[in-house]
N, C-alpha and C positions, 0 to 999 in steps of 0.2 A: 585369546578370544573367550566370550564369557557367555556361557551356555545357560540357556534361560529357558523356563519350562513354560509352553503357551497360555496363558490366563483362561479361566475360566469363561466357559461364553456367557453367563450374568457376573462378572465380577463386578465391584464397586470401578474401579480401575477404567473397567469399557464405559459405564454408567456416565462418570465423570467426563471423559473427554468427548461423550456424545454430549453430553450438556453443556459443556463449554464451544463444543464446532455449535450447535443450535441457538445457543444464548449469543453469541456474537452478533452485533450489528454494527451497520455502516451509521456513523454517526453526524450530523452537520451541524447540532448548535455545543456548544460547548461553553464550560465557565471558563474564566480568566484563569484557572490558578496554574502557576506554571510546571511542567512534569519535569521530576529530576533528571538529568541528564545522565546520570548512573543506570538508571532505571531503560529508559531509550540506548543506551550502549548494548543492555545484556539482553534486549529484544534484538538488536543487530549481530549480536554472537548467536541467539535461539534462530537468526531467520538464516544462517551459514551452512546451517544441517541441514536444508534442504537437499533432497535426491538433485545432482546433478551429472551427468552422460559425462563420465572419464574424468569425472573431479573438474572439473573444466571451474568453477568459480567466479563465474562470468557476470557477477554482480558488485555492484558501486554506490555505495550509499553518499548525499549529501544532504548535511542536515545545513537548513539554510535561516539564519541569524536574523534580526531585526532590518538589520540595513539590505540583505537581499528580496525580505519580504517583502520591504516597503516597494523595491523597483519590479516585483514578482505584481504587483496591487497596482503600481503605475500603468503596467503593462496589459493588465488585463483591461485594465479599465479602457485603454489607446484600443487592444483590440474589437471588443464589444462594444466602442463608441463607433469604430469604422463598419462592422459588419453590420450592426443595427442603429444605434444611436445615442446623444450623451447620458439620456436619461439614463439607458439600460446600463451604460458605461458604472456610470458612478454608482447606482443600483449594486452593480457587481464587484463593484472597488469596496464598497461599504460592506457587503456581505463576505467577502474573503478578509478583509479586515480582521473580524471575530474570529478566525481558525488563528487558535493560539501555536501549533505547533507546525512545522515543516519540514520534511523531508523526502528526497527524490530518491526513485532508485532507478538505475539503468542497466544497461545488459552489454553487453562488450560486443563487438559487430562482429561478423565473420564471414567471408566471403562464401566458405561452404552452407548451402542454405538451408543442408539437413539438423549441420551445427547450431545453426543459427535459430532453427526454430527449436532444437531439444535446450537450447542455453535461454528464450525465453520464456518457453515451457519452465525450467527451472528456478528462474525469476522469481516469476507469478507466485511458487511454490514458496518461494523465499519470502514474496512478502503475505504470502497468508501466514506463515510463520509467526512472521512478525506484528503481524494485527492478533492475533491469538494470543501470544504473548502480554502483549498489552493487554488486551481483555482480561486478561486474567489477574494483572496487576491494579484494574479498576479504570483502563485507560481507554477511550474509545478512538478511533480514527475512519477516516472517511478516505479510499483508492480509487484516485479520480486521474481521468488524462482531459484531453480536449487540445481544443487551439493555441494556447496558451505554452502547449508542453513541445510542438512542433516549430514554434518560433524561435529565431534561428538566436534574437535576440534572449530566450530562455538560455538558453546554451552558455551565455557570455554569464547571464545573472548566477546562475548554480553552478559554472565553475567546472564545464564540464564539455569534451571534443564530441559535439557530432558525427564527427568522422568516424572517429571511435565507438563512442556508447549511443544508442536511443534511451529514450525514456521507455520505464515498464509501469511506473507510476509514481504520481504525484500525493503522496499520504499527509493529509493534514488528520493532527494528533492531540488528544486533551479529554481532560474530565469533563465526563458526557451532562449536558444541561438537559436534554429527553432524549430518551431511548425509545425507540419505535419499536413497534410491532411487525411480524415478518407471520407470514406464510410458507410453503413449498406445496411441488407437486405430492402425490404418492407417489413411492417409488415402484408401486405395481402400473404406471403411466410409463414411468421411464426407463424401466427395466426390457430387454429383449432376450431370454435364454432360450438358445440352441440346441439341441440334441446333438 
């Protein structure tokens, strides 16, 4: 075990990783260029260390190819043609189109429901990892679910048992065309200390 002495409360160190959790953001237009897939592997090894209840490792990545996209795009479009109409359909075919990169991650099921919610608690964990990761390699990504990710036909396209895993999120990935600007509360709003 490797005994490490607590950093100082201004260190550069704390500086840094507060800058990079706040400079993070959720990205949606992106350029075409495509991200190495070295680069996306060793965000998947950074998003593994996530805290999880008993090592349990209750995560599943699928990075999904040009030929799943396209039926991920068909699909979306069949959906939002049914719930609203074709306009919207194709509107949203055309717009998911431009997310250069793809990849799902799900959470392994478990009948215990305590299990079940500390393994997607740990997930979630896993993929802020994993979006931080990238940020930090210059890579933006957008963690997004919807309709789209409960269709049963998703299941069949990304390769992957219902029965077994749910979706934790759907991460479209790529070099950010504009970064937006973000807000938060103060944390004197969301704070509660107790005596």
């Amino acid at each position: 075990m490797i005994k490490k002495t607590a950093p100082g409360f201004e260190s550069q160190a704390m500086r840094d990783v507060a800058e990079l959790i706040r400079g993070r953001r959720t990205i949606d237009q992106y350029l075409q260029t495509p991200v190495p897939k070295q680069l996306l592997r060793d965000a998947i090894e950074a998003a593994t260390w996530a805290p999880n209840h008993h090592v349990t490792e209750p995560w599943r990545f699928y990075l999904l190819g040009p030929e799943a996209i396209g039926r991920c795009i068909d699909l979306v479009r069949d959906i939002v043609t049914v719930k609203k109409n074709a306009k919207a359909g194709e509107f949203k075919a055309k717009n998911w189109s431009q997310k250069p990169g793809w990849l799902v991650v799900t959470c392994q099921r478990s009948e215990d429901e305590r299990r079940q919610r500390e393994d997607y608690a740990a997930c979630s964990a896993a993929v802020q990892n994993l979006m931080l990761y990238l940020w930090t390699a210059g890579v933006g990504s957008k963690w997004t679910t919807g309709d789209i990710t409960r269709d049963p036909r998703f299941e069949e396209i990304a390769g992957f048992d219902g029965e077994q895993e749910s979706v934790v999120a759907m991460i479209w990935y790529g070099y950010a065309k504009l970064t937006p600007e973000q807000k938060r509360k103060d944390v004197s709003e969301l704070l509660v200390e107790r005596p």
